[in-house]
N, C-alpha and C positions, 0 to 999 in steps of 0.2 A: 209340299206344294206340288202339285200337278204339272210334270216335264213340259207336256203335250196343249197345255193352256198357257203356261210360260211361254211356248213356241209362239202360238198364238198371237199374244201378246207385242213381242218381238216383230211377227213380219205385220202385225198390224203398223206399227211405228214406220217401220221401214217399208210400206206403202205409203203412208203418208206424209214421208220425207223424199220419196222418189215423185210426188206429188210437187213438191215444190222446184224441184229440178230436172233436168232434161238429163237422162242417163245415156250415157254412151254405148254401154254392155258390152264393154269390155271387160275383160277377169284379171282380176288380180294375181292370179296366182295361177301362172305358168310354168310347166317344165321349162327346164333350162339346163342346156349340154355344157356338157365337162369333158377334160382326157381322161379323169380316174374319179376315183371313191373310194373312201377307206371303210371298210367291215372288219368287226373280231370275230375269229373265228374259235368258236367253242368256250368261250370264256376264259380265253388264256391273255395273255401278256402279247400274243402276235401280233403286228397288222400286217394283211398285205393292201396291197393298190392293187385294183382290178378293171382293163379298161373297159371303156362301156360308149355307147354313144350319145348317151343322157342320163343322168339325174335330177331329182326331184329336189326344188328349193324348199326350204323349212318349212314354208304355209303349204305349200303341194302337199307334202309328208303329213303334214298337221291336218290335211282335209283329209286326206286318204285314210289314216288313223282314226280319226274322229267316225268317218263314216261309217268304219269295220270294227272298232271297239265298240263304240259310244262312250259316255259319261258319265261316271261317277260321283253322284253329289257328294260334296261333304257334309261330316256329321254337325246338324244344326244344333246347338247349345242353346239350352235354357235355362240354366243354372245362373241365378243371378249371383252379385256378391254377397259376399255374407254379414248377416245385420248383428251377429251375437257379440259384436266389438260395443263396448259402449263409450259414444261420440261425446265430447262436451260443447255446451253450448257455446254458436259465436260472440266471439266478445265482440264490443264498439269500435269500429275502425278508429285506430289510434291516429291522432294530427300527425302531420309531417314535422319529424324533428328538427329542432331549428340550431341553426349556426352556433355553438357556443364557443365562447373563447377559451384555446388550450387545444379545442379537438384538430386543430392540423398540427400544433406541436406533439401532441400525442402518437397521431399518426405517421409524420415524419421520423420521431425518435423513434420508433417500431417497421418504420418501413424496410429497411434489411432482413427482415423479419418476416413481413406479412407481402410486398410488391411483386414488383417485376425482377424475376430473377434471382427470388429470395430460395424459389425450392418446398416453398411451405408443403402443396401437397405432398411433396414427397416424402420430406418429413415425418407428417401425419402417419402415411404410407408405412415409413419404415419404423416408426416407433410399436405400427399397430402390426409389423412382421418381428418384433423381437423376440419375442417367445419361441419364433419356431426358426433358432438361429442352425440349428443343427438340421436344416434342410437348403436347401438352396434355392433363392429367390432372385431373380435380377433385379430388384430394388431394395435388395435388403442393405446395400450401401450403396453413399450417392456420389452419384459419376455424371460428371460432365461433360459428356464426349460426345454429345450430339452435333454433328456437323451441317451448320446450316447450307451453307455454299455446296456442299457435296448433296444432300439433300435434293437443291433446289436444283442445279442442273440433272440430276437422275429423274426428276417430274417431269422436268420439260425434255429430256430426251422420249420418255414415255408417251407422254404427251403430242411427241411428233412422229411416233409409228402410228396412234391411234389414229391421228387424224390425215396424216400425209400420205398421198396414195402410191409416191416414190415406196412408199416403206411398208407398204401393206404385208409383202409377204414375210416381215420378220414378226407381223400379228398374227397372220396365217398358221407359221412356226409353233409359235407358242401358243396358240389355242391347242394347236394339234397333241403340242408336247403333252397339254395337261388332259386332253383326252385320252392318250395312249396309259397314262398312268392313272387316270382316277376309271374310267370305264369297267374293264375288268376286276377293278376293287370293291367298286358299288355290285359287281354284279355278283360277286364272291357272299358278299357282305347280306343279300336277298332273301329271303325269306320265301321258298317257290308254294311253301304251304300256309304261309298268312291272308289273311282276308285281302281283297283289292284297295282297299285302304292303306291298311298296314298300319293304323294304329293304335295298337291292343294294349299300350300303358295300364296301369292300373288308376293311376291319378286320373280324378273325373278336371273336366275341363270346366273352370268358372270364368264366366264374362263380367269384365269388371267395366267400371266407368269411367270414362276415358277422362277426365276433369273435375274439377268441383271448386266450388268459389269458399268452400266453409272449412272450418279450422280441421287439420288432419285428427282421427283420434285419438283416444286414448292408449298410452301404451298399456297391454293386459297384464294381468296377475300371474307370473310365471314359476310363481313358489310351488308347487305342487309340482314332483317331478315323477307327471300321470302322463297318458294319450291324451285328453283333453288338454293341459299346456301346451302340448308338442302341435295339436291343431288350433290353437288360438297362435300362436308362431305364427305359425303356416300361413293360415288367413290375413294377420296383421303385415305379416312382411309380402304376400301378394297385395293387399290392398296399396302398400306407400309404394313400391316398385311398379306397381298399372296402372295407378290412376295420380294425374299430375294436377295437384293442389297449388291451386293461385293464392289462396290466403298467408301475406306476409312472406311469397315467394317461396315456398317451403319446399318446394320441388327441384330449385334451382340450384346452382352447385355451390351457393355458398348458402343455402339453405339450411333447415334444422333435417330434412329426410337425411341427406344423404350422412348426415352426423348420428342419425338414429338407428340406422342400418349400419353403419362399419361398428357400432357399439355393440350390438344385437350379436353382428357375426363375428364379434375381435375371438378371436383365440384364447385371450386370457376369461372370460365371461362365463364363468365355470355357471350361472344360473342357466345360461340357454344351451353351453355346449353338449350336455345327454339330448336336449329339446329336437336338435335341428337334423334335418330331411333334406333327401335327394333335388325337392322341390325348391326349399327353400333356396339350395345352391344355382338352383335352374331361373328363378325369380330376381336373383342380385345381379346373375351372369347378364340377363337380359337389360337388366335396369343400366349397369355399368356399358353394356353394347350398346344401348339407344345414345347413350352420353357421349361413345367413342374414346371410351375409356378402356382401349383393350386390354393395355397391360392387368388392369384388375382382375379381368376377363381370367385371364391365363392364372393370375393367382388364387384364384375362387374355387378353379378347378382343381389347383396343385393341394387346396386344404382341404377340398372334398373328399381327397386320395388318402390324405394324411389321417383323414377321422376314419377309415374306412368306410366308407358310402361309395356303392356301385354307383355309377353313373346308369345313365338309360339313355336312351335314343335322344330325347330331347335338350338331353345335356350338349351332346355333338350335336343337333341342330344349333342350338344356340350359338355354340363355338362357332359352326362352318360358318352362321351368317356373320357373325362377328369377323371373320374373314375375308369375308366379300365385303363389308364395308370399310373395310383396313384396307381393302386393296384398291381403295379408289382418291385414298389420300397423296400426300409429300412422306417420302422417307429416305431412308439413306440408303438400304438395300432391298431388294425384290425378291423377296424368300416365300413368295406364293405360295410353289408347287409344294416347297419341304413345308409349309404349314397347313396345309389340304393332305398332303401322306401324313404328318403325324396323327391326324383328327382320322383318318381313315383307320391306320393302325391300331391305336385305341379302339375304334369301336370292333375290331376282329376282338383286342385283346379282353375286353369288357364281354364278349358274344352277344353285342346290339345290332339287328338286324336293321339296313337302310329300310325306313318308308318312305311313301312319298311326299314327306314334304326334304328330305335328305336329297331325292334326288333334283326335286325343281328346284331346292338352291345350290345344287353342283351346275344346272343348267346355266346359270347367272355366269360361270366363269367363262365358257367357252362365246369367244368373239368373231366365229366367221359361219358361215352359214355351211361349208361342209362337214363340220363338227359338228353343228347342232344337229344335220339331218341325220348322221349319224348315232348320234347319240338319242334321238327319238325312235330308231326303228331298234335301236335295241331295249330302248326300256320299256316301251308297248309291245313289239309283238314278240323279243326273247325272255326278257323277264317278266313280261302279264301286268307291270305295275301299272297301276289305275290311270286312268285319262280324266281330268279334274278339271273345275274350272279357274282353281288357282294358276294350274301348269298353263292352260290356255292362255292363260294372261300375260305368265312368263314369256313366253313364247312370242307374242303380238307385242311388249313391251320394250322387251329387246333385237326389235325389226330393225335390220339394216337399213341406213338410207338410200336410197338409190343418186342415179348418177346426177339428178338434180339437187339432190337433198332432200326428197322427200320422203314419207312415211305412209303406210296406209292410213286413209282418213278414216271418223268413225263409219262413213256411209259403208263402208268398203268391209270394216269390221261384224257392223250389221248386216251384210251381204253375206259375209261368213257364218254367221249363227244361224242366221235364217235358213241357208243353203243346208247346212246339218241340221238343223234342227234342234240346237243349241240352246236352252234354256239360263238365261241370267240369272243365274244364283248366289254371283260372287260382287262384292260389295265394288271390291277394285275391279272387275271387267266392266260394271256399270260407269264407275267413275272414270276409266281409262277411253270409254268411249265419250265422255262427255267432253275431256280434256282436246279429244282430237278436235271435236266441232268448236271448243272454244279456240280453238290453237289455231284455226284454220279462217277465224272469224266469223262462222257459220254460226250467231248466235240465235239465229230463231230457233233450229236444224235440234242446238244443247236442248233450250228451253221447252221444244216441243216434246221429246224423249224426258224431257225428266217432268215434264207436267202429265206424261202418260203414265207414269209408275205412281208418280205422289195421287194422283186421284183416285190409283186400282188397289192402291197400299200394297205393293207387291213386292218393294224395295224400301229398305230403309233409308229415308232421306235424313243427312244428319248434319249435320254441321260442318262436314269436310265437303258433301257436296254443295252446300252456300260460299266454302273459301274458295271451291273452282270458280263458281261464278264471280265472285269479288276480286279475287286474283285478276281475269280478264278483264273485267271494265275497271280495275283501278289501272290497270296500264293505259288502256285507254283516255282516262280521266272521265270515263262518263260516273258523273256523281249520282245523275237522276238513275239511272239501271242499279247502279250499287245501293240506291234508297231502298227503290222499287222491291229487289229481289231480297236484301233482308228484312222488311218491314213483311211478307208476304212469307217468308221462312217462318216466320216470327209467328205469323198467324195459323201457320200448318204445326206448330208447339216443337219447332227446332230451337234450341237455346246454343247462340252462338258460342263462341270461345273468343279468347284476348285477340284472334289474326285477324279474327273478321273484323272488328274493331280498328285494327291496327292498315284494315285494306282499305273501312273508308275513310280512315286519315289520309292515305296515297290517293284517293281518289280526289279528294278533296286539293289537294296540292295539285295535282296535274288538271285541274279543272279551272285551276287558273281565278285570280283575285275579284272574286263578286262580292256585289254589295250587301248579302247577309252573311260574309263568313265566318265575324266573329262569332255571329248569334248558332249558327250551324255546328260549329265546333261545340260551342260551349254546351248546346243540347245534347250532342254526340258523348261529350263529356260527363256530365252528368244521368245519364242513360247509363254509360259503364258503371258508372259508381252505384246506383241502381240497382244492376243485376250482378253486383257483390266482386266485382271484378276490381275494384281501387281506380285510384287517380296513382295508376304506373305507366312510367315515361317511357317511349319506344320512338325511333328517329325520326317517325313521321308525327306523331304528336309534338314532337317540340319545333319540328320545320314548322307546321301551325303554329304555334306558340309564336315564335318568331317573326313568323309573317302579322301576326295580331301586334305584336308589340312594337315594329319599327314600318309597318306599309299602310296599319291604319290610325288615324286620329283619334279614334274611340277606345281606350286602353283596356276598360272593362264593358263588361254589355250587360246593358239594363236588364233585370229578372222578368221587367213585363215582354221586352223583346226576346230573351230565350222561352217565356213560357207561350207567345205566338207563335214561333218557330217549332216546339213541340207540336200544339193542334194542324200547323198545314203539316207533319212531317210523320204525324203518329200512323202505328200500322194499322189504325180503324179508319183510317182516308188514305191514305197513301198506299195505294202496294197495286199490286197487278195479278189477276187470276185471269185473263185469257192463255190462249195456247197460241201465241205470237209476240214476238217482241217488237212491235210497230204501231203505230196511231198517228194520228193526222191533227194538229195544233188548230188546225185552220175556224173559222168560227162552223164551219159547216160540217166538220170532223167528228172521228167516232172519241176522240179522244174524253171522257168526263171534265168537267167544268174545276171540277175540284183538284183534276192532275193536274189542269193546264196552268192553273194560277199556284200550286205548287212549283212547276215546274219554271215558269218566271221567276219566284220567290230564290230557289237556287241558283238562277242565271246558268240554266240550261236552253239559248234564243236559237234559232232559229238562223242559219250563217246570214240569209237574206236578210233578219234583223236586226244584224249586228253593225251595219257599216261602219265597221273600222273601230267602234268603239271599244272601252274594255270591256270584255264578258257582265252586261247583267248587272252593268250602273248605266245612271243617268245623271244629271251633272252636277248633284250633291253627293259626293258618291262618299266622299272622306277618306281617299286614297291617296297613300303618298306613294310616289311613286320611287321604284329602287335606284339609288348610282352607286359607285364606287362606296363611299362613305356605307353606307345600311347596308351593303351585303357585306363590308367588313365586319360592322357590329353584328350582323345576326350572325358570323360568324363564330365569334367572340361570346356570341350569348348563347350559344350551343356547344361550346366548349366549356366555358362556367359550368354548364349545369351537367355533364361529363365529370367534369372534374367533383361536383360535390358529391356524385352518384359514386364512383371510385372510393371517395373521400370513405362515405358510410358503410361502404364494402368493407373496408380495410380496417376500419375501424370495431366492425362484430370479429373479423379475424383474430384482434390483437386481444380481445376475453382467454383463445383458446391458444395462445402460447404455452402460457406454466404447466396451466391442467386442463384438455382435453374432457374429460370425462366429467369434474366439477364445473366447468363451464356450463356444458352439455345440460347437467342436472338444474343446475341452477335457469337457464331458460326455457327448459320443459316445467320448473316450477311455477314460472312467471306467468306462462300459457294456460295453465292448467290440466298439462298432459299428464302426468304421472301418475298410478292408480294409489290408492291409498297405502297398499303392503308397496310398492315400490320406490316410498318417498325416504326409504331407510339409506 
């Protein structure tokens, strides 16, 4: 796509968002003096401090850079996933299993076993590291030694440099420390004759789908020990690893994936062990990161080494980020730096030259702005590496607050690209700017910005950008905007996922007890079950529930009243296509006739309408009202249903106590996953 019509594009927007407000013209992004600056000189291990009588803040650097490099798009994938796996057809949503008697004696007599405290993963863990007893694993036996108390004061000592400004400069420190030691390693580590990319893997890059509501597939035919096994692998183990299957939970940690994958890759599995690839290591690393499952992390690596397989670049990406999200949890010790030097070392030892995506996630570690500016004029203009709109992102994402607490807003972002010339090509700087305008309340400001892309197709509007919008008006409680904006998603051919769902439940609670709520819910309900997503339970579907069952009179709702709530509520009347978030109720108003009596229908009134009453009844409303008494029981009744949800967890656990892999077999048989030669 064309840079220069991108641009376009962009300050069109940002005219007509300076359109709605009176701009000050002041700049964001001022030099600002300092005593010193730290520079490496010649790519050694030196720093000195050199004084000066200004420095340049991170975005000063970032404009300057941007202005004098320019931008490097990243390479756009078309590679869909691959269809040569053959899927089986979905089966009929199975009923909810019911109560029988024995299954909590079952589960109790197993809970040492399967509970809290029982060790099970680990278990698993170390049964599936036995084979490789003559290497050394830290979980290849289990120890108890995790110190919660010790733990939980080292977070919150942590927790009080980041934030306390007595303590800033023990942040400053150790930002510093880890720039003195990773800078000259990344720069060692360079490539001065690689493309401005920098990255020339040989693996092509596949876009997979991010979700699906239908049954994962079939596992493939891996008897043949050809190249084609070794890429039906490949492809089968990126498909369950990238794209996260709602059908019967399977993606979830007590799901059948993650028992299909440690079976794929156990050590003992002499059918795939000639099979498996660099990639495949690269694909579990990432799947176990997204979980925050590092330690797997590290041992994924450690059997990578063991089969002999080189690692590659992307392997150390995955680790570094695995790193940065490790270091933002609770632990007992801070062994940061030494686990950034070992991932660094390796990749000398391995001869993996850093790209740039190596370096925008080293960028993520450093926490003060004279490291970062630092650390930008050496990776632009001494080492050449590409100026991207990922890094851009980086960069704006991890903006310090200033001394009110604030952040650059999106206006101020879009001041930025426009002033370069910046073209949106990155999914996340689109979404990053829209989060400022929703964060800020500026929701016309979001809506207008993202109705100028959805109309020009020049961004893909997907489903993460419907949860920004839901995320904000479910805080709000506005239910009518939360209708509005996914019934009009819906109509642009976005297919939501389980959060959006899960946002107009919150919206719907914070919007407070109207007189159609059961019938609302119950549409919303069955609408999920619809678009193949189940009747699964999540905290704001059962605060509804609750609220249905102990604050109104009406216990179920009539099928003629949810199927009238359907027609006011579908997205062939309901939904919103102008380019503002506003309309006027009044009979004179540009509002349509058809929102405005939706819009009563959800008891979204009018404050002047309200006098004092409850939202959106009139004085049959069949509300009981909350005391003491019903918020005990609704409490009580969302604990019950807790408890039986645990119950059924615990209880698919307790199949795979004796045997593991029989288990396993036997509910891939049930499914109908298993390919014919595999049923042996």
């Amino acid at each position: 796509m064309d840079d220069g019509w991108l641009v376009g594009v962009i300050s069109s927007i940002y005219l007509s968002i300076k359109s709605i407000i009176n701009m000050d013209g002041n700049s964001a992004y001022r030099k600002k003096k300092a005593k010193y600056y730290i520079k490496v000189n010649n790519r050694s291990n030196i720093l000195e401090r050199i004084d000066t009588d200004e420095w340049m803040n991170v975005f000063a650097r970032l404009n300057r850079l941007v202005t004098t490099h320019g931008i490097e798009q990243g390479i756009r994938t078309t590679r869909v996933s691959p269809q040569g796996v053959e899927s089986s057809p979905k089966p009929k949503r199975r009923k909810q299993q019911q109560q029988i008697k024995g299954q909590d004696k079952i589960v109790k007599k197993n809970m040492y076993l399967v509970g809290r405290n029982s060790q099970y993963e680990r278990r698993v863990v170390q049964e599936q590291l036995s084979p490789l007893r003559v290497h050394e694993f830290g979980r290849s036996a289990l120890k108890d030694d995790y110190q919660v108390g010790h733990a939980r004061e080292n977070y919150q000592q942590l927790r009080k440099i980041n934030t306390d400004p007595r303590f800033k400069y023990i942040k400053v420190e150790k930002s510093q420390s880890l720039l003195k030691m990773m800078l000259p390693r990344l720069m060692q580590l360079t490539d001065p004759s690689a493309s401005p990319m920098m990255d020339n893997h040989e693996e092509s890059k596949v876009v997979y789908s991010n979700f699906s509501t239908s049954e994962i597939p079939k596992v493939p035919d891996f008897s043949a020990d050809d190249e084609s096994s070794s890429r039906r692998l490949e492809e089968y183990i990126g498909m369950l690893t990238h794209t996260k299957y709602y059908f019967r939970s399977s993606s979830q940690l007590n799901g059948v994936i993650p028992k299909i994958l440690r079976n794929l890759m156990n050590p003992m599995n002499m059918k795939t062990l000639p099979l498996r690839t660099t990639q495949m290591y690269n694909d579990m690393m990432l799947f176990y990161s997204n979980r925050f499952d590092f330690a797997t992390v590290r041992e994924l690596y450690k059997q990578l080494k063991i089969l002999k397989l080189k690692p590659n670049v992307r392997t150390f990406n995955v680790m570094m980020r695995s790193i940065l999200k490790n270091s933002h949890i609770r632990k007992t010790n801070g062994a940061l730096e030494k686990e950034i030097l070992f991932v660094l070392n390796q990749m000398r030892k391995y001869e993996c030259h850093a790209d740039v995506y190596t370096w925008t996630t080293c960028y993520n570690f450093l926490n003060d702005e004279l490291s970062r500016d630092v650390y930008m004029e050496n990776m632009i203009e001494r080492v050449g590496v590409a100026m991207t709109d990922r890094f851009i992102y980086t960069v704006l994402r991890n903006q310090e607050v200033d001394a009110e607490g604030k952040r650059d807003s999106g206006l101020d972002i879009l001041k930025f690209l426009v002033k370069n010339q910046v073209g949106i090509n990155d999914e996340k700087l689109f979404h990053l700017c829209l989060k400022r305008f929703l964060d800020a309340g500026e929701l016309d400001k979001a809506w207008l910005m993202m109705r100028h892309y959805q109309e020009r197709r020049t961004m893909m509007i997907t489903h993460e950008t419907l949860n920004l919008f839901l995320i904000a008006f479910a805080e709000r409680g506005r239910l009518d905007l939360s209708l509005l904006v996914f019934n009009s998603f819906m109509r642009w051919g976005v297919t939501p996922n389980m959060d959006s769902f899960d946002m107009l439940y919150k919206s719907m609670v914070n919007c407070g007890y109207t007189r159609h709520f059961p019938f609302i819910f119950h549409y919303l309900r069955l609408l999920k079950i619809k678009m193949g997503f189940g009747e699964r339970f999540c905290y704001w579907s059962v605060k509804c529930r609750s609220i249905i069952k102990f604050n109104y009179k009406m216990k179920e709702a009539d099928a003629m009243d949810v199927e009238r709530c359907g027609r006011k509520l579908s997205r062939d009347k309901f939904f919103w296509d102008k380019d503002h978030l506003n309309w006027n109720l009044s009979s004179n108003g540009s509002c349509p006739s058809a929102l405005t009596r939706a819009f009563w229908y959800i008891g979204c009134q009018p404050k002047w309408l309200k006098k004092g009453k409850i939202r959106g009844h009139g004085s049959n409303c069949n509300l009981i009202k909350s005391d003491d008494g019903t918020k005990i029981q609704k409490n009580e009744y969302r604990k019950r249903i807790r408890y039986v949800a645990v119950q059924n967890a615990m209880l698919k656990r307790v199949k795979y106590i004796d045997d593991q892999y029989g288990a396993l077999k036997e509910e891939l048989k049930d499914r109908g996953l298993l390919h014919v030669n595999n049923k042996k």
